[in-house]
C-alpha positions in Angstrom: 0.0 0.0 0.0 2.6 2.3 0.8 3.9 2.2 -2.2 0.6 2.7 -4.0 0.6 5.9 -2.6 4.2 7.0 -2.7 5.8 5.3 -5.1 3.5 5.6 -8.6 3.2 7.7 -11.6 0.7 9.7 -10.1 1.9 9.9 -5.9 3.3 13.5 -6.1 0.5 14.8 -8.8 -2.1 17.1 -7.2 -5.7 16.1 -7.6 -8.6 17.8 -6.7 -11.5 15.9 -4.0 -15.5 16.4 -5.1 -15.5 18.9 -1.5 -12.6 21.0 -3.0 -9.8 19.6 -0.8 -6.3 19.5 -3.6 -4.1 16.8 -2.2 -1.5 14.4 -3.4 -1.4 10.3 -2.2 1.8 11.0 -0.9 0.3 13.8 1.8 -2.4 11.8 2.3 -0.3 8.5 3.0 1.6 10.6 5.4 -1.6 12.3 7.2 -4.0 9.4 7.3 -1.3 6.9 9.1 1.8 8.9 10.1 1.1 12.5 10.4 3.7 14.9 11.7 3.5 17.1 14.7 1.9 20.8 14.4 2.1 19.9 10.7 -1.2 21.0 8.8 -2.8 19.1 6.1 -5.1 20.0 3.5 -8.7 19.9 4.5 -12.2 21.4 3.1 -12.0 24.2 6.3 -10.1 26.5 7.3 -7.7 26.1 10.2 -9.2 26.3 13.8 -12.8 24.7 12.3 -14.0 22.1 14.8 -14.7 20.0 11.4 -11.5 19.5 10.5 -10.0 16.1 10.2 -8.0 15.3 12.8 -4.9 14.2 12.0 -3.0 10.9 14.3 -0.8 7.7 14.4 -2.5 4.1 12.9 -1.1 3.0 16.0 -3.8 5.4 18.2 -6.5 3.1 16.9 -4.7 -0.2 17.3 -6.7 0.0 21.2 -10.2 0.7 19.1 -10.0 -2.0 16.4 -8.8 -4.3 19.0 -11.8 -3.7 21.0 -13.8 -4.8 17.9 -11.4 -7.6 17.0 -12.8 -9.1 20.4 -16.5 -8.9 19.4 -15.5 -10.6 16.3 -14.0 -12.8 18.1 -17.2 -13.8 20.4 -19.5 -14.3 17.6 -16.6 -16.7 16.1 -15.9 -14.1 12.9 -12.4 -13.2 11.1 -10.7 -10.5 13.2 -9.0 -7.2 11.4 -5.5 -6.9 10.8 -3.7 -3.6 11.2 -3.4 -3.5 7.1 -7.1 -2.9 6.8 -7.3 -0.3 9.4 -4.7 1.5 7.2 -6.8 1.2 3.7 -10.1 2.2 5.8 -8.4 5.4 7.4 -7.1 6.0 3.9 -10.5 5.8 2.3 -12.2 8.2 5.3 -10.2 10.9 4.0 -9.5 12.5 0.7 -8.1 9.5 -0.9 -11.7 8.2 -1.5 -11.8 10.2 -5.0 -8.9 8.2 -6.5 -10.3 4.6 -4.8 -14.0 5.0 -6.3 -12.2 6.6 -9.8 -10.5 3.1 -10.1 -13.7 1.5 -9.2 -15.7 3.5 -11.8 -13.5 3.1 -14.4 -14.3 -0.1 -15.5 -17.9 0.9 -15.9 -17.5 1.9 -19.2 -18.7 5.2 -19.6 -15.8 7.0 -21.0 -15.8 10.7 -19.0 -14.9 8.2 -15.9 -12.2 6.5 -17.5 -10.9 9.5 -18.7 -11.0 11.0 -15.3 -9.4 8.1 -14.0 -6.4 8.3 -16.6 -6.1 11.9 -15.6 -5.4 11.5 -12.0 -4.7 8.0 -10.9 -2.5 7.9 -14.0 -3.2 3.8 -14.2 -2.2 2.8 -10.6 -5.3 0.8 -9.2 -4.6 1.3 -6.0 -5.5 -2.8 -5.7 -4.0 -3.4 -2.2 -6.0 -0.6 -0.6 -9.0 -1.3 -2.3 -8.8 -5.0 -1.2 -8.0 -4.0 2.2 -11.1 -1.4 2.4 -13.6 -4.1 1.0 -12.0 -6.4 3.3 -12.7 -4.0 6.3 -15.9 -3.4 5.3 -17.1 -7.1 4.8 -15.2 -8.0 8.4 -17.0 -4.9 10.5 -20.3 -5.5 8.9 -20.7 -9.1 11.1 -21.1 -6.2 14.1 -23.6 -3.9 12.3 -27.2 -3.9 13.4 -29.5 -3.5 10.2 -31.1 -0.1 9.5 -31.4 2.5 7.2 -28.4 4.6 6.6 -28.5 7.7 3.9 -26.8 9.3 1.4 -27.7 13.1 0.2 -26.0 14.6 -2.8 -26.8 17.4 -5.1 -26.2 18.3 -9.3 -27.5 15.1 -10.3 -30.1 13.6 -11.7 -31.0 9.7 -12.2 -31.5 8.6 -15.9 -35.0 6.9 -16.7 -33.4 3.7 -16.4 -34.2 4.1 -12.3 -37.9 4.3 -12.8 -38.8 2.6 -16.0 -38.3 -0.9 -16.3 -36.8 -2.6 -19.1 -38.0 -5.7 -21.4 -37.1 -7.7 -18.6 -39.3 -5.9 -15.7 -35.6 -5.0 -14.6 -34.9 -0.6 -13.3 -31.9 0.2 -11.2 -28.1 0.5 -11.8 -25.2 -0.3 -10.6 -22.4 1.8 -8.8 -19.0 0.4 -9.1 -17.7 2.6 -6.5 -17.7 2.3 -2.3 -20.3 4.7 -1.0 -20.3 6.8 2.0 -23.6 7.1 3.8 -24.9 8.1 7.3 -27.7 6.8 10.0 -28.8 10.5 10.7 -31.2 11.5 7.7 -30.7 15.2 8.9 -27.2 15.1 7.9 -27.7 13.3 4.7 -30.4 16.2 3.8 -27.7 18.9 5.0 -25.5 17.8 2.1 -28.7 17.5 0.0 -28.7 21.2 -0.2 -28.9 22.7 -3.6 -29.9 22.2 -7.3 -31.1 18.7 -7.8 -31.0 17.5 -4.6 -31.3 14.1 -3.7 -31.3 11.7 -1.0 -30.7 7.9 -0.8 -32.7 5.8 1.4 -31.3 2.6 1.7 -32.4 -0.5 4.1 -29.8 -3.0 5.5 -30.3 -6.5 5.8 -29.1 -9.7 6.4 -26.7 -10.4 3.5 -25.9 -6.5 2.6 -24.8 -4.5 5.4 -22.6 -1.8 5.8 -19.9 -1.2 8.5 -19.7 1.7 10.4 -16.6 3.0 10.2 -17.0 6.6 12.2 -14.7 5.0 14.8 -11.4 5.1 12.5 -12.7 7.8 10.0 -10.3 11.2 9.7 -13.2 13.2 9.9 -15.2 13.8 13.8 -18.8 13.3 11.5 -20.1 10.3 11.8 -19.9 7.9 8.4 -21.1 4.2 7.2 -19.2 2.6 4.2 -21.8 1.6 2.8 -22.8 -1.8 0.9 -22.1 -0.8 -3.1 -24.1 -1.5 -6.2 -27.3 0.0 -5.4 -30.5 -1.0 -7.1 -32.9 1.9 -6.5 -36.7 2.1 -7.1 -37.9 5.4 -5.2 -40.8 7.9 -4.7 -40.5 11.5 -4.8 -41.1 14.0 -2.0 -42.2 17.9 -2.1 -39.2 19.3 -2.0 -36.1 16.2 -2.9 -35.8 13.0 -4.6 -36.0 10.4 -2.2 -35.0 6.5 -3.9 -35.4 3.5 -1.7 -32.5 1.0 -2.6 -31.7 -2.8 -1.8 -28.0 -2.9 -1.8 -26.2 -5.9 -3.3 -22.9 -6.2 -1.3 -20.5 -9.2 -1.6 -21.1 -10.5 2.5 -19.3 -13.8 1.2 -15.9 -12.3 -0.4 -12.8 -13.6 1.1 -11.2 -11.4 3.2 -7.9 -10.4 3.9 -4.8 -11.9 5.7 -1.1 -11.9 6.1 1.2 -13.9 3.6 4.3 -13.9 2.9 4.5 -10.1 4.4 2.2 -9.6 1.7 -1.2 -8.1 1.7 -3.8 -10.7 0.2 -7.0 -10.8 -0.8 -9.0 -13.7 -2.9 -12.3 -12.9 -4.6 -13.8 -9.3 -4.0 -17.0 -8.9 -5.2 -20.4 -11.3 -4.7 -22.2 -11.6 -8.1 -23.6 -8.5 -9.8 -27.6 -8.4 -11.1 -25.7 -6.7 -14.3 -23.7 -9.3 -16.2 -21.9 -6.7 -18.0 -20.9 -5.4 -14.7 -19.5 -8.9 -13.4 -17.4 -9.4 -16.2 -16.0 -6.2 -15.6 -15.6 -6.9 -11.9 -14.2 -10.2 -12.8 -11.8 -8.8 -15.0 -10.6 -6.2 -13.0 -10.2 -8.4 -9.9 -7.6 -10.5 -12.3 -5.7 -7.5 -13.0 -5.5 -6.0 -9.6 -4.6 -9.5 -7.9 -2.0 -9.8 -10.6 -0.3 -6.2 -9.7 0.0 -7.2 -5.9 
């Protein structure tokens, strides 16, 4: 991983985060896991803002995951290793953009590969991603089933989300990891705007999230969130508000230590969208190939 972020074509290259924080992997390698003293990161607000990330040592949460590594451990469950707790910090801060880029890319719409090429520059990133999924999948055997939310703005859902096809078949499919919350007022705070829209979407027994608020950079509370959502919604007055069953691979392997390598089998369950399997499956070659 650490040379995923420090070590690639694109580790020193400035990108630019959907909430308008500019970053490099390098920085946020450094901030996420090993961040110096009375140094100041990049962050969305200004300095002093009680929302600012707050910047501290993997090793400072070593105490937290063990405590879940116990309750794993009770219900007879895989524990975390420190690895994953790395790729999950990673993914609560900036670093997300260039993670769901990869992810995207191999959806086939060509502005996401194109953004993907611009600033990822071809590194996949496939330890982390492995290591977030595995994180994910592991801390969702503690999650109790609800709804969680997701509010977003400038963006509306094609037809293909309402009107079914030939087959009695409406949804879609996201490729990326999706960051949600359990408090529908902060989902509609972030709903604020042109377009705005909120995701609804119930938990259940195979496709639960994990909550992740407990390693996360930032103080607000967050879920990572099962991926590939498959909405079919009503509307409200004022937003758009889609119900979704999520379809999230509960029975990937998961990640261990070998060889002082990170590794990780099979990462994604089967996908309603053949086209999007084979991409999965095709991308999952090519990532376990680069670790």
């Amino acid at each position: 991983m650490e040379q995923e972020h420090t070590a690639c074509d694109d580790s020193m290259r400035a990108f630019t985060t959907t909430n308008g924080v500019t970053t490099t992997s390098a920085t946020e390698w450094e901030a996420a896991l090993a961040p110096q003293t009375g140094h100041a990161y990049p962050d969305r607000f200004p300095p002093g803002d009680a929302r600012c990330r707050t910047p501290q040592p993997l090793e400072a949460l070593l105490p937290a995951m063990e405590e879940r590594n116990a309750q794993l451990a009770a219900i007879g469950q895989s524990l975390m290793v420190a690895d994953e707790l790395a790729a999950a910090r990673l993914y609560s801060g900036p670093m997300y953009q260039k993670y769901n880029l990869v992810l995207r890319s191999f959806s086939g719409v060509a502005f996401l590969r194109e953004q993907f090429e611009r600033d990822c520059k071809g590194n996949l990133y496939a330890t982390t991603i492995h290591g977030i999924n595995s994180c994910v999948i592991k801390l969702s055997k503690l999650q109790i089933a609800c709804y969680v939310y997701r509010g977003s703005i400038k963006a509306v859902l094609p037809p293909q989300f309402w009107e079914s096809d030939e087959y009695g078949l409406s949804g879609g499919v996201e490729f990326g990891f999706t960051s949600t919350t359990v408090h529908r007022a902060q989902a509609m705070h972030y709903a604020q705007g042109q377009a705005s829209l909120i995701f609804e979407s119930r938990m259940g027994l195979t496709d639960r999230g994990a909550d992740l608020s407990w390693l996360s950079q930032c103080d607000a509370p967050a879920k990572s969130a099962p991926r590939r959502p498959h909405p079919n919604g009503h509307p409200s007055p004022s937003m758009l508000l889609p119900s979704q069953a999520a379809d999230v691979p509960s029975r990937a392997h998961t990640g261990t230590r070998m060889r002082g390598r990170y590794y990780l089998g099979r990462c994604w369950g089967s996908s309603r969208s053949p086209r999007a399997s084979r991409a999965a499956r095709s991308w999952c070659r090519r990532a376990c190939r680069s670790t």
